[in-house]
C-alpha positions as CSV (number, residue, x, y, z in Angstrom):
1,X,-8.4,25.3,1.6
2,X,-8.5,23.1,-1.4
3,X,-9.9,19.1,-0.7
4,X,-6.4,17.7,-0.4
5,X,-5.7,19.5,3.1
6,X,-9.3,17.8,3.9
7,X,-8.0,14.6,3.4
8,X,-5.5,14.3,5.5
9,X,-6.0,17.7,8.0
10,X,-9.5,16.2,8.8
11,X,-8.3,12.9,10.4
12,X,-6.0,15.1,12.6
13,X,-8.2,17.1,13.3
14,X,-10.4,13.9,14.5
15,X,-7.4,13.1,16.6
16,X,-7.1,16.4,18.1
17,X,-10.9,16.6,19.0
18,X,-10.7,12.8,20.3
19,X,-8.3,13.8,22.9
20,X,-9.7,16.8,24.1
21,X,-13.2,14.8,24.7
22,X,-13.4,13.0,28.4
23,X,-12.8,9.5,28.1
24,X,-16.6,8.5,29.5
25,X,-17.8,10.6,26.3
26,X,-17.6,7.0,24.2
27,X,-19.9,7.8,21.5
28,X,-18.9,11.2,20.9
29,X,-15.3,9.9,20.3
30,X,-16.7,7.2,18.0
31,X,-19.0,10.0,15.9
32,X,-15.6,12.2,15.8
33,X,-13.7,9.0,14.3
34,X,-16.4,8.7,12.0
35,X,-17.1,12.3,11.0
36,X,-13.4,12.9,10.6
37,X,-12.5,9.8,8.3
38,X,-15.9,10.1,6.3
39,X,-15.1,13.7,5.6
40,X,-11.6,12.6,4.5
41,X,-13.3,9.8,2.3
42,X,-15.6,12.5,0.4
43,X,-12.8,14.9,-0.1
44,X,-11.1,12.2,-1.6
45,X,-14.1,11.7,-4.1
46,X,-13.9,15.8,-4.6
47,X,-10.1,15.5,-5.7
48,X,-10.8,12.6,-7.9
49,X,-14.0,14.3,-9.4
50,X,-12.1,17.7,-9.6
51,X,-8.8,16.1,-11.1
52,X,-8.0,17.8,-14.1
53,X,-6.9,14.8,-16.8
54,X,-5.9,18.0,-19.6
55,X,-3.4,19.0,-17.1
56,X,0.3,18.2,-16.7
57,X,2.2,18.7,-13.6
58,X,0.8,18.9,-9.7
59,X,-2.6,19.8,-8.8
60,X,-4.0,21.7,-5.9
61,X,-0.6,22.9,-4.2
62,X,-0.3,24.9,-1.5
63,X,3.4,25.8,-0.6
64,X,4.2,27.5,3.0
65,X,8.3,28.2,3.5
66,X,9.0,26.8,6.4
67,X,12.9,26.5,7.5
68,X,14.1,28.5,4.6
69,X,17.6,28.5,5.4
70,X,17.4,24.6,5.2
71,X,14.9,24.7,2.0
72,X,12.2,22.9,4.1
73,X,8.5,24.2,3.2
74,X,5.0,22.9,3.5
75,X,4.3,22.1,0.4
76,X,1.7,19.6,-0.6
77,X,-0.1,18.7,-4.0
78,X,-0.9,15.4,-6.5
79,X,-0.9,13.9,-9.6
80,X,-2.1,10.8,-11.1
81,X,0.1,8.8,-9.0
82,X,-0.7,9.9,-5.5
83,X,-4.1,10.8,-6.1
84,X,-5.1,7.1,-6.4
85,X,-3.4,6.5,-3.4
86,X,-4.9,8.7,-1.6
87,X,-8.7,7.9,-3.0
88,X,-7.8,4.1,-1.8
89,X,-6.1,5.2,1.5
90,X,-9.2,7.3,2.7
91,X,-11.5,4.9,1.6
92,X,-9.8,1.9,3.7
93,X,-9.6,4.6,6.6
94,X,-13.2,4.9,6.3
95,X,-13.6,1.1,6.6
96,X,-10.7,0.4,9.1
97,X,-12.9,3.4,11.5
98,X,-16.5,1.6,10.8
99,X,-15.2,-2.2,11.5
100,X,-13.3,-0.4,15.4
101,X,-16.9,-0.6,16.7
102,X,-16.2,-4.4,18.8
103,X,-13.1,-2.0,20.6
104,X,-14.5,-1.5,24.6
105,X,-11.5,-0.9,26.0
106,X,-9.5,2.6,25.9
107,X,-11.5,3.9,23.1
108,X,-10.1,7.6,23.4
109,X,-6.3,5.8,23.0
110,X,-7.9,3.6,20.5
111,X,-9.3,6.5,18.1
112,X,-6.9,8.9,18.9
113,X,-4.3,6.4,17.4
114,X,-6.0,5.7,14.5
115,X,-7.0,9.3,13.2
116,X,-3.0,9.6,13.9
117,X,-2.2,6.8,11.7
118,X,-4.3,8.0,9.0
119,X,-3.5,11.7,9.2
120,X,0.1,10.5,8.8
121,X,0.2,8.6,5.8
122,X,-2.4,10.7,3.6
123,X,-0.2,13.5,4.6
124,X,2.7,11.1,3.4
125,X,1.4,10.6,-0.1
126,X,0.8,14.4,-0.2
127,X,3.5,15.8,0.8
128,X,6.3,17.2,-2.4
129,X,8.9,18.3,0.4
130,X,11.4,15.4,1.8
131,X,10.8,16.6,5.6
132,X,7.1,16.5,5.8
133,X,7.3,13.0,3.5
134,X,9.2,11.3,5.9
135,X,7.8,13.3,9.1
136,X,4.4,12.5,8.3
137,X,5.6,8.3,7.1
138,X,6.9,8.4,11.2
139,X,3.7,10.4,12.3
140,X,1.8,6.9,10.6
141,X,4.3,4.4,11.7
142,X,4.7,4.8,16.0
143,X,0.9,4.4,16.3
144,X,1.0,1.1,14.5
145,X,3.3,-0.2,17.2
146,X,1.5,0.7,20.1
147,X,-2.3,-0.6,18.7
148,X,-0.8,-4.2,17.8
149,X,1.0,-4.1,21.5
150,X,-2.2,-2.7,23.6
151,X,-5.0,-4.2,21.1
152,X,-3.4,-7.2,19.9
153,X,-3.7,-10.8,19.4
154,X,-2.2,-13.8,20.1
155,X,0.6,-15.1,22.4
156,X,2.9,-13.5,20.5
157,X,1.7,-10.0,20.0
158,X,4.9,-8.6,22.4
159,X,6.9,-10.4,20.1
160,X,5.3,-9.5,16.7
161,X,5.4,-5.8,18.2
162,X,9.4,-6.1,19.1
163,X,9.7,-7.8,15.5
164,X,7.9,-5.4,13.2
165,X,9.7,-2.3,15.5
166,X,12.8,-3.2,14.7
167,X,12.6,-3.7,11.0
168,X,10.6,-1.0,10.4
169,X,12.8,1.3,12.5
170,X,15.8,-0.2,10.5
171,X,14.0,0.7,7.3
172,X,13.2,4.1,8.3
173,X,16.6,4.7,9.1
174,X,18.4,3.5,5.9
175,X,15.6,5.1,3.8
176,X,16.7,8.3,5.9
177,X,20.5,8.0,5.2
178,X,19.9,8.0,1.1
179,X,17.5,10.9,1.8
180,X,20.1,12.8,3.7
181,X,23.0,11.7,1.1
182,X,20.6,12.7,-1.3
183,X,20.1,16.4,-0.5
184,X,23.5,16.6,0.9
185,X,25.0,16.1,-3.1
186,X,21.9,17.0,-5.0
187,X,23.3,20.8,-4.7
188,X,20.0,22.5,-4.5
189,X,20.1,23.1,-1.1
190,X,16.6,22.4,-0.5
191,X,14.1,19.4,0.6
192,X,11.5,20.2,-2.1
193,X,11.0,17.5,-4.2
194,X,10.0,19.3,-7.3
195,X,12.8,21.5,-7.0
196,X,15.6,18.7,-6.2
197,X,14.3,16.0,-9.1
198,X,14.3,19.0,-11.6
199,X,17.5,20.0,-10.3
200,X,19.2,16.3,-10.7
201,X,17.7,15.5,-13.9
202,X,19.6,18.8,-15.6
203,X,22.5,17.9,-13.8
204,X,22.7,14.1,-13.5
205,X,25.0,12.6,-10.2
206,X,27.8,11.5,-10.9
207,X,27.5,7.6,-11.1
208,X,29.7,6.7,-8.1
209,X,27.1,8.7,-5.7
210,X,24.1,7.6,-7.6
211,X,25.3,3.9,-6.9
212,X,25.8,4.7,-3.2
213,X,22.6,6.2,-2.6
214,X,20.3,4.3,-4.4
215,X,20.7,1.2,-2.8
216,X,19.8,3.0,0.5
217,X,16.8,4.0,-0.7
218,X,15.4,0.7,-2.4
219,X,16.5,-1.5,0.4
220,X,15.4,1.5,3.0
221,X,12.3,1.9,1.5
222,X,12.2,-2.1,0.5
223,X,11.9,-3.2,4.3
224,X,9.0,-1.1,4.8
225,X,7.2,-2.9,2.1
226,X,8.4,-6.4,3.0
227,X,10.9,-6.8,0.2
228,X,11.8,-10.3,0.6
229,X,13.8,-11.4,2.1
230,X,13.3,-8.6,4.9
231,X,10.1,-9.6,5.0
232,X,8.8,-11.6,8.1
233,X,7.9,-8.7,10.2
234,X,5.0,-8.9,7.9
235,X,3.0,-11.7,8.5
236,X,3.1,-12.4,11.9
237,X,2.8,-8.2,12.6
238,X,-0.5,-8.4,10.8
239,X,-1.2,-11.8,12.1
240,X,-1.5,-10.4,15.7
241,X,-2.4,-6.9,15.1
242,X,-6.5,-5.8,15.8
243,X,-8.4,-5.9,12.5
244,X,-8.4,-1.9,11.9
245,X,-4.3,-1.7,12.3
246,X,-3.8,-4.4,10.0
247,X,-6.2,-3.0,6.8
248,X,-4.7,0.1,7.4
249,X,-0.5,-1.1,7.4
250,X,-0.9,-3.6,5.4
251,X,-3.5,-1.5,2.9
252,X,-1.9,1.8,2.9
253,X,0.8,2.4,4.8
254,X,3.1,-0.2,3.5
255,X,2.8,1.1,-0.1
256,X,4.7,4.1,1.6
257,X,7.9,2.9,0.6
258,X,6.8,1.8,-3.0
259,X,6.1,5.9,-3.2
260,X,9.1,6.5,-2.1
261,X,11.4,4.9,-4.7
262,X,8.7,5.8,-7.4
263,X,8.7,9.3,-6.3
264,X,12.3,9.9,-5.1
265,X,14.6,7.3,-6.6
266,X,13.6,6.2,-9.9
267,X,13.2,9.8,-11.3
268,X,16.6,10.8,-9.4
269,X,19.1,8.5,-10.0
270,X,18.5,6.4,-13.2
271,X,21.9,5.1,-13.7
272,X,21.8,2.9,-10.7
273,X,18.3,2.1,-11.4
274,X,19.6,0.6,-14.3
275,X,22.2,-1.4,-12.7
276,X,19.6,-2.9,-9.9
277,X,17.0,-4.1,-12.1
278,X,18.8,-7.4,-12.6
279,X,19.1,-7.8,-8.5
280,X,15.6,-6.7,-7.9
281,X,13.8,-8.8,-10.5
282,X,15.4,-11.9,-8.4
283,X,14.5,-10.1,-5.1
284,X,10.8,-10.2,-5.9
285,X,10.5,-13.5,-7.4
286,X,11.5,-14.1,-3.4
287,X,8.4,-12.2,-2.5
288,X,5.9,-14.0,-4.9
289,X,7.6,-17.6,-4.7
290,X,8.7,-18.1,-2.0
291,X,6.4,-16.3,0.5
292,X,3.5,-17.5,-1.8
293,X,5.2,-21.0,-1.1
294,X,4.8,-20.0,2.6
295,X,1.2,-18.9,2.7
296,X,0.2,-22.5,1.3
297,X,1.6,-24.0,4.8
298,X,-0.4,-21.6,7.0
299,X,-3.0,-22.9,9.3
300,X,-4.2,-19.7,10.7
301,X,-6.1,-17.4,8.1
302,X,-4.3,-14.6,9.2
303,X,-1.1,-15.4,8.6
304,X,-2.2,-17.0,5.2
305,X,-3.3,-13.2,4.4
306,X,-0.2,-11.7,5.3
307,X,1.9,-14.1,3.8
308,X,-0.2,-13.7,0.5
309,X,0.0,-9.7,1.1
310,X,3.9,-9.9,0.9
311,X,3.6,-12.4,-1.8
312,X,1.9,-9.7,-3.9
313,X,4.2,-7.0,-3.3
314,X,6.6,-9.1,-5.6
315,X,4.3,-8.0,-8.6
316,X,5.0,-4.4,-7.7
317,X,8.5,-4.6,-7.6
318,X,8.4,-5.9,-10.7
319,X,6.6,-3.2,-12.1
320,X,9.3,-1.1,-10.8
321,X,12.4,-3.0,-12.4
322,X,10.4,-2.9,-15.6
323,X,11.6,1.0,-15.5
324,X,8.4,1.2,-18.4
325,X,5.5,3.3,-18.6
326,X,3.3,0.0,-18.4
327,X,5.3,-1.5,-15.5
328,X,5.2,1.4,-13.3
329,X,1.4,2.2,-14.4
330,X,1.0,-1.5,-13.0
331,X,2.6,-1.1,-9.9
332,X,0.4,2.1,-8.6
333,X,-2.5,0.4,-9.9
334,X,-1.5,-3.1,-7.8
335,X,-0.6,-1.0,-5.0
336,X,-4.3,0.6,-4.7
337,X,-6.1,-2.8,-5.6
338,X,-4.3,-4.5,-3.0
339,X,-4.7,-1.8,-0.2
340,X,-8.7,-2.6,-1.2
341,X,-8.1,-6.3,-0.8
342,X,-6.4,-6.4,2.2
343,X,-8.2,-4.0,4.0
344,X,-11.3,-6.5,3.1
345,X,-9.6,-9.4,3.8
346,X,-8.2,-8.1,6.8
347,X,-11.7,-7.0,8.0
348,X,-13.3,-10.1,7.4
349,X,-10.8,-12.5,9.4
350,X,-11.2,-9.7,11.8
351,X,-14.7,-10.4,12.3
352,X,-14.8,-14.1,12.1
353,X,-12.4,-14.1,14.7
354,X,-14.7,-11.8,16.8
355,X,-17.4,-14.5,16.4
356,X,-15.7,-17.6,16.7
357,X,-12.3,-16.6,18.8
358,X,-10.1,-18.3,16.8
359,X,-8.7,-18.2,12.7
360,X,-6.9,-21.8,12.9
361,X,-8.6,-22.8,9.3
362,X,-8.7,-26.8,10.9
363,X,-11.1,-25.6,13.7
364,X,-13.3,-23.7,11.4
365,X,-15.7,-24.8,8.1
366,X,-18.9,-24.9,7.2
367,X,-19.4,-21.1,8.3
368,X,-21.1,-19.8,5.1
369,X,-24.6,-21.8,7.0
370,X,-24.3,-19.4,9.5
371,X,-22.4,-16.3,7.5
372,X,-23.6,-16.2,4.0
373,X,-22.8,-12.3,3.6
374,X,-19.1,-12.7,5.1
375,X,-18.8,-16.3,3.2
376,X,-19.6,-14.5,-0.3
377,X,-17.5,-11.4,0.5
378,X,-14.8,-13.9,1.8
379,X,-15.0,-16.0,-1.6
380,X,-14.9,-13.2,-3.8
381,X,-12.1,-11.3,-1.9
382,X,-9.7,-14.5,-2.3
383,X,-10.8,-14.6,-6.0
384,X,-9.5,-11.1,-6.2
385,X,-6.1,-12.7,-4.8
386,X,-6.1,-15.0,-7.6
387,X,-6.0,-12.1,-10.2
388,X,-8.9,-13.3,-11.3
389,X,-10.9,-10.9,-14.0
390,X,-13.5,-8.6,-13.0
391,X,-11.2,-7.3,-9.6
392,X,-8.6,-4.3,-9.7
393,X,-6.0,-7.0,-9.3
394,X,-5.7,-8.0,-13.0
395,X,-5.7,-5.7,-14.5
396,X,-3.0,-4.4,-12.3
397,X,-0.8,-7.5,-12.7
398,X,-1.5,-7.6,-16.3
399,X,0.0,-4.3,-16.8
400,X,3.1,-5.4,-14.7
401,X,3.5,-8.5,-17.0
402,X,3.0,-6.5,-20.1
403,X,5.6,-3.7,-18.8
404,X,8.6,-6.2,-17.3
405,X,8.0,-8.8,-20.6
406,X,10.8,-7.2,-23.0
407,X,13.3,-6.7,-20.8
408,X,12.4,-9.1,-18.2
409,X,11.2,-12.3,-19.9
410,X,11.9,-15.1,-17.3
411,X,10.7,-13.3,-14.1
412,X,7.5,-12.4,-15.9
413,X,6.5,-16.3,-16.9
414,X,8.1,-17.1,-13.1
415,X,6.1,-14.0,-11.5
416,X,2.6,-15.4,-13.8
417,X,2.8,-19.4,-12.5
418,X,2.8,-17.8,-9.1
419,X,-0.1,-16.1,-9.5
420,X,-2.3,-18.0,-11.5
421,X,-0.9,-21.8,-9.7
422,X,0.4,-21.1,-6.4
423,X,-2.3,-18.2,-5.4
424,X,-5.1,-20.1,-6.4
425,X,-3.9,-23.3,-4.2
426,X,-3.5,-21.6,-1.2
427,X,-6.4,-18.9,-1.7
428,X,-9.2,-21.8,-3.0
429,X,-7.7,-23.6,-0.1
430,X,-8.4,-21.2,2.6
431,X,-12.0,-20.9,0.8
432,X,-12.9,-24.4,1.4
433,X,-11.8,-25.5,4.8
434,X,-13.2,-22.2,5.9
435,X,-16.7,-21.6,4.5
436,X,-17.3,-25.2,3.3
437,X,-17.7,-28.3,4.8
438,X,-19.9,-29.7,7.9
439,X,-20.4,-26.8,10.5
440,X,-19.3,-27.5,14.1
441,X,-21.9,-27.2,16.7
442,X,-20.2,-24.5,18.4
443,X,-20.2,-22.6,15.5
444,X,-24.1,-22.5,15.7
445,X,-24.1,-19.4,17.5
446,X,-22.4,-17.5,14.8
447,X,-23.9,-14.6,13.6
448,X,-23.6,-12.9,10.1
449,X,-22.8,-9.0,9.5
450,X,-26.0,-7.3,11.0
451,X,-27.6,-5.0,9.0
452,X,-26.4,-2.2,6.2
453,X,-24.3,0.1,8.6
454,X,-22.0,-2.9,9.5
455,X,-22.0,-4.3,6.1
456,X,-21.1,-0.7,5.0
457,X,-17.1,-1.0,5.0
458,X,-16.8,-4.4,3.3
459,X,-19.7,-3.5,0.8
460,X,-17.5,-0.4,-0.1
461,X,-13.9,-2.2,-0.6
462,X,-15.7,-4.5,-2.7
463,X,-17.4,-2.5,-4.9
464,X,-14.2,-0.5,-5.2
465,X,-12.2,-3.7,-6.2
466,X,-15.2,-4.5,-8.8
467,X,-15.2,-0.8,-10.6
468,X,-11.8,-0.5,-10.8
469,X,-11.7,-4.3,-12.5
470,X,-14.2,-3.6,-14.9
471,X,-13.5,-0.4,-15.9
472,X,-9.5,0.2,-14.9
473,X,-9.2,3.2,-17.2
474,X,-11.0,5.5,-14.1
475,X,-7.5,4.6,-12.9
476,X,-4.7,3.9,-15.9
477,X,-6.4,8.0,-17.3
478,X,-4.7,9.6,-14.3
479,X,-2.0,7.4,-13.4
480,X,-0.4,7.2,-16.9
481,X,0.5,10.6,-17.7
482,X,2.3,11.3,-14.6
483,X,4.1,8.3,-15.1
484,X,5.0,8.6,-18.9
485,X,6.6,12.1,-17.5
486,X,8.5,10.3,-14.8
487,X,9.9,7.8,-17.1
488,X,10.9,10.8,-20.4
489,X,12.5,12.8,-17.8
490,X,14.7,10.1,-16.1
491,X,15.9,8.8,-19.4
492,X,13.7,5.6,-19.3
493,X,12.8,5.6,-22.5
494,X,15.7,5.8,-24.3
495,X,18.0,2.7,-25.6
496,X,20.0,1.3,-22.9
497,X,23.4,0.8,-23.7
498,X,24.5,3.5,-22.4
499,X,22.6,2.7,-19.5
500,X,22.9,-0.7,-18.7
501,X,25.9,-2.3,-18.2
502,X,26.1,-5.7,-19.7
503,X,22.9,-5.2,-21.7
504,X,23.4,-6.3,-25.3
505,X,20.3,-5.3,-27.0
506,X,18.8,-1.6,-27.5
507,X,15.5,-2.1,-26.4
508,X,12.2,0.6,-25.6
509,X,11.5,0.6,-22.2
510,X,8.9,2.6,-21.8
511,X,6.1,0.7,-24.1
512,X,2.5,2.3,-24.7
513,X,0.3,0.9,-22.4
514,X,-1.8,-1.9,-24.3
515,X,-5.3,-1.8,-25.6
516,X,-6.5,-2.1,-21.7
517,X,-6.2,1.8,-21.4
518,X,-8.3,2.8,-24.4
């Protein structure tokens, strides 16, 4: 078995073991959560280590027929653009399993749903076939609603549950239609997605079908992210969801749907690409505007956070309707620095909320007296909000600017106020009525993080967001080839006339990435 069946086989594995184990066996179901999700994290570090930059192509495949007569296999493998996914997704799974330990009640439903959840998505992100993608997104997705409606909080956990259901369902199934449409006229007769992009970029679509599917698949996969304005299943599901389900949807498995349009649309069907990029820079202005707009009004931390998480999904759509080497290298590399940051965040509100029972910012301040290790990793998370250097998140963001600024001129300078003005309001913000201030005296019973094992999972994120800040090239090295293939194969780099109605000016779109990556 090569380390990327570890990675996600190893969680379900964990969830197999979990249920077979009596329910009174409570620390034997915790030491199975751990074992299973720590032994996904190190084969994650294996893969990375083992990752061959020289190479081209997928790494690591294993390929099973399945359904032959239908073209489905088992076929599983990465390049640069999943592999940092899945790095990031097992290290917040780690840190999503290490912060469950407050859960008492129905631990072996608890753990079982987690391993689930986690099994599902890193099988997601590995998986080259079209079935076993969107089997395993669904494997990821039904836990999600059952933890926020058993382990909730809030009065309106039913409703937040009902809420992010239905969009998410709706989502799913529109994502599915263009996936269907998509094999149904692709003519290869098969779900592999090596096989089927291969297959379309010989023998383009025609446009008319290109135009029909692809909005299915960005709006499809756009609800799943919280593409504005389909977007307020978001805050209020991670709002009331316990801390491990919200680091883990909000971290990793909402970047499902970015994957899927980088994965299966752009490379597929370029000519409606083209004709979207218009619609979609406006679209995610929405997310980083107006939901950043949104965040500033909160009162409870956690909806500030999930308001903010939508908020910087904008910056990854962008990347996306950049259609540039730089863009998309942005994107992948936002998408892993903000499943970091909000599984930290996430954490953190999570266990100042276990210690105080509430997250309305007005009741709370002074707290770094009592909670100078959460205060500090609370400050310094909400800096990494801000895009401030030294996190993942600039450089991230920076590529995105870099990528979308020929073509995209006016969302870029919207997109970089939002960040740098309306981020830092409502992130500073949070910081001071929070941590600062005179403490309340019923806050004096607060206690900070005790000891290295709980300090562990926030320590880790952190560092995480720090490497990849200071040195981004660990992640632009493997990310960049795979995407300067995707973008020469679809077409991406060549003038656009031809390509884009209404476009006056032939213009590169696939710039080098700046002096960031050397």
């Amino acid at each position: 078995m090569t380390p990327l069946l570890y990675i996600f086989g190893l969680p379900l594995l964990g969830a197999l073991l979990v249920w077979l184990v009596p329910r009174n066996y409570r620390f034997v179901i915790r030491l199975i959560a751990l074992g299973s999700s720590l032994g996904a994290l190190v084969s994650a570090l294996v893969l990375f280590y083992r990752f061959d930059l020289q190479q081209t192509g997928y790494q690591f495949v294993t390929h099973v027929p399945w359904v032959e007569s239908l073209g489905i296999a088992f076929h599983v493998g990465v390049d640069g653009i999943n592999l940092a996914l899945l790095f990031m997704g097992a290290m917040v799974t780690f840190a999503a399993v290490c912060v469950s330990r407050h859960i008492k009640e129905r631990e072996k439903e608890y753990y079982l749903l987690l391993l689930l959840m986690s099994g599902g998505i890193l099988g997601a992100f590995a998986s080259l076939d079209l079935f076993f993608l969107y089997f395993f997104h669904e494997l990821a997705l039904v836990p999600t609603f059952i933890m926020i409606g058993v382990w909730g909080r809030g009065e309106r956990r039913n409703y937040a549950t009902f809420q992010i259901t239905l969009y998410l369902s709706l989502g799913a199934l529109i994502a599915l239609a263009g996936l269907v449409l998509l094999y149904l006229h692709s003519g290869a007769r098969t779900f592999d997605l090596v096989v089927l992009t291969r297959q379309l970029q010989e023998q383009p679509m025609p446009a008319d079908l290109q135009h029909l599917i692809f909005p299915l698949l960005l709006f499809g996969f756009g609800i799943l992210v919280s593409l504005w304005p389909f977007h307020s299943w978001a805050p209020l599901g991670y709002g009331s969801a316990p801390p491990a389900v919200a680091m883990m949807h909000a971290g990793v498995i909402k970047k499902f749907g970015l994957y899927g349009l980088i994965r299966v649309a752009l490379p597929v069907l370029p000519q409606a690409a083209w004709s979207w990029v218009d619609i979609l820079s406006v679209l995610c202005l929405g997310n980083i505007l107006f939901c950043g707009w949104v965040a500033m009004r909160q009162r409870d931390l956690n909806l500030l956070i999930g308001n903010s998480s939508v908020a910087h999904m904008g910056f990854c759509f962008l990347g996306l309707a950049s259609l540039s080497v730089a863009g998309i290298t942005g994107c992948v590399l936002v998408m892993v620095a903000h499943g970091l940051l909000a599984a930290l965040t996430f954490g953190l509100s999570g266990y100042l909320n276990q210690q105080t029972q509430t997250l309305e910012m007005k009741d709370l301040g002074g707290l770094w007296q009592r909670m100078p290790y959460v205060g500090a990793a609370l400050m310094m998370a909400m800096f990494a909000g801000c895009g401030l250097p030294g996190f993942a998140n600039f450089p991230g963001e920076l590529l995105v600017m870099f990528g979308a600024w020929k073509t995209l001129p006016m969302p870029v300078v919207l997109a970089a106020w939002g960040a740098l003005v309306i981020a830092a309001i409502y992130m500073m913000g949070a910081v001071r009525e929070v941590l600062h201030g005179p403490l309340a005296p019923r806050w004096n019973q607060a206690q900070d993080v005790p000891g290295w094992w709980a300090k562990l999972p926030y320590t880790l994120l952190l560092t995480a967001l720090l490497v990849f800040g200071f040195y981004p090239p660990l992640l632009t090295r493997t990310i960049e080839p795979a995407v300067t293939a995707l973008v020469r194969k679809a077409g991406y780099d060549v003038p656009l006339p031809a390509k884009a109605k209404g476009r006056a000016t032939a213009e590169k779109a696939a710039p080098s990435l700046p002096s960031l990556q050397r």
